[in-house]
N, C-alpha and C positions, 0 to 999 in steps of 0.2 A: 679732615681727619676727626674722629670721631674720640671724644677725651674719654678715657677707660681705668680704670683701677690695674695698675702693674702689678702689684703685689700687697700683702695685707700682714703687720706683723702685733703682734703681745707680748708682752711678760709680766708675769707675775712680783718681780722684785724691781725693788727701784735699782735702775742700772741705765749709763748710757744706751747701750743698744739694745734691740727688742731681735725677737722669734721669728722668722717666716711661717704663716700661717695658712692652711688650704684655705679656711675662711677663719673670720671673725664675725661676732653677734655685738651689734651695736643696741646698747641698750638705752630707750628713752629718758632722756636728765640724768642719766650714770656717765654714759662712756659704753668702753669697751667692756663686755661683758671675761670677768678674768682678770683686769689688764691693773697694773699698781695704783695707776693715774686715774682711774676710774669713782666715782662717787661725785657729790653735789656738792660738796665744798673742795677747798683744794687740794691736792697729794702732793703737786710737787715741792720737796723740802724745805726750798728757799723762799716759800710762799708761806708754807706749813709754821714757820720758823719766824715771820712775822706778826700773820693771824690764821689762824686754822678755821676761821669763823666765811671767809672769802669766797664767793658762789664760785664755782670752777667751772672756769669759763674755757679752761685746756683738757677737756674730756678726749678729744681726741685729737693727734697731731698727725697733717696732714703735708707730706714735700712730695712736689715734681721730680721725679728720674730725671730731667733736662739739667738738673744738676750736678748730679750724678756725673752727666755728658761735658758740664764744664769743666767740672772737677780733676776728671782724669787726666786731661791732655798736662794739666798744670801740676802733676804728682800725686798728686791726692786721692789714689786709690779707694774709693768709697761704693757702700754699694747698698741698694734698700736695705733697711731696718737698722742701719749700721750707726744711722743719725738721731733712731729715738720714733721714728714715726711710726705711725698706725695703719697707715694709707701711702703709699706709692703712686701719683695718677702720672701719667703719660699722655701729651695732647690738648695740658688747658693750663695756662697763666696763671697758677695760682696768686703771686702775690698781686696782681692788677687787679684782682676783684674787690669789691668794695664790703666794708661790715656790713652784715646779713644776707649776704650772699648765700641760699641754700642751695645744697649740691644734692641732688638723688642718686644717690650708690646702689645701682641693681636695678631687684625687683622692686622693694620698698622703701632700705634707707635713708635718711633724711637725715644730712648735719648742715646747721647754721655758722658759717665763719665768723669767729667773736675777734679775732685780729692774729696779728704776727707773732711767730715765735721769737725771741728774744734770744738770740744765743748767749749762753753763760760758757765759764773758766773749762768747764768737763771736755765740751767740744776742743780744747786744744789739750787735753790729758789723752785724747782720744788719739788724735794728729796732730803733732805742732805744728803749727801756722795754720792749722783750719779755720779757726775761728778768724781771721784777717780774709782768709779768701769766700768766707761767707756774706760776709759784710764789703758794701760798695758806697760807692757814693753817687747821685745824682748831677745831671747838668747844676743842681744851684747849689750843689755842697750837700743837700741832706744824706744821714747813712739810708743804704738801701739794706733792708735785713734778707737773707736770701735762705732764710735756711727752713723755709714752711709755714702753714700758718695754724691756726688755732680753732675748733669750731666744738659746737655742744650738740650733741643727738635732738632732733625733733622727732622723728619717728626712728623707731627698734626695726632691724632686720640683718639680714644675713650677705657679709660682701664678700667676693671674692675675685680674686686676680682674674681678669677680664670682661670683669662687671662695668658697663656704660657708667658716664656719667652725665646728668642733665643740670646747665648751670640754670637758676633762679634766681635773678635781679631782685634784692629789694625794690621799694618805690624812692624815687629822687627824692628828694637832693641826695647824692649818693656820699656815705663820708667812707674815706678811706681805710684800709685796716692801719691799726697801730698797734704797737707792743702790751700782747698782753701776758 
């Protein structure tokens, strides 16, 4: 099966959930062209609130629908964009790929994975208990983060829900994504 863009979402305010959008413009070293999180240093508040000076390495947040699919059975009604993401894809392992992993959205876009979303407190303002069933643990005890991952625009272009996706291995040693 062929990994595909489900759906594409923005918003203009800082706010848990985002937009469903026909398309979105990914714009080179910004983000999402629009979108709150968008710019070269960081937007998100609990970052902002630290050092506002921080390259921003979460231009665009990208989660698997396959979540979505685990979520339901377990109550958790959730549905794209409802989580905060940019990107929807359907068909590819996001969190198993490795930092720098570049994904081709379409016809041109280009984002580089800088690492894993981090779920914070808001995720369970959203649903209670979400943020427990985002998070797993591994055969050796580590948390597994489940809730997307993180990447920055290399090249600008225009995606939309059914846009292919081609993955790009960095070169090995491969290091894993972590919480960015």
């Amino acid at each position: 099966m062929q990994a595909r863009v489900a759906a594409v979402h923005a918003s203009t305010v800082h706010g848990f959930s985002k937009f469903e959008e026909d398309h979105i413009v990914l714009v080179e070293g910004l983000g999402v062209e629009g979108d709150a999180h968008a710019g070269t240093t960081v937007k998100h508040r609990s970052r902002v609130a630290r050092n506002p000076q921080q390259p921003n390495l979460r231009q665009v947040h990208l989660l698997h629908a396959e979540l979505f699919d685990e979520l339901m059975p377990r109550g958790f009604p959730v549905f794209p964009g409802e989580m905060g993401e940019n990107i929807t894809t359907r068909g590819l392992d996001l969190l198993s790929l490795p930092t720098g992993t570049r994904l081709r959205l379409g016809a041109s876009a280009e984002v580089m994975l800088t690492g894993l979303r981090n779920p914070c407190k808001q995720i369970d303002r959203f649903q209670p208990g979400l943020m427990a069933a985002v998070l797993d643990r591994d055969a050796e005890g580590h948390t597994v983060r489940k809730a997307g991952v993180m990447a920055v625009v290399t090249t600008g272009g225009s995606v939309a829900a059914g846009d292919a996706i081609t993955v790009v291995q960095p070169a090995e040693p491969y290091r894993p994504l972590e919480p960015v």
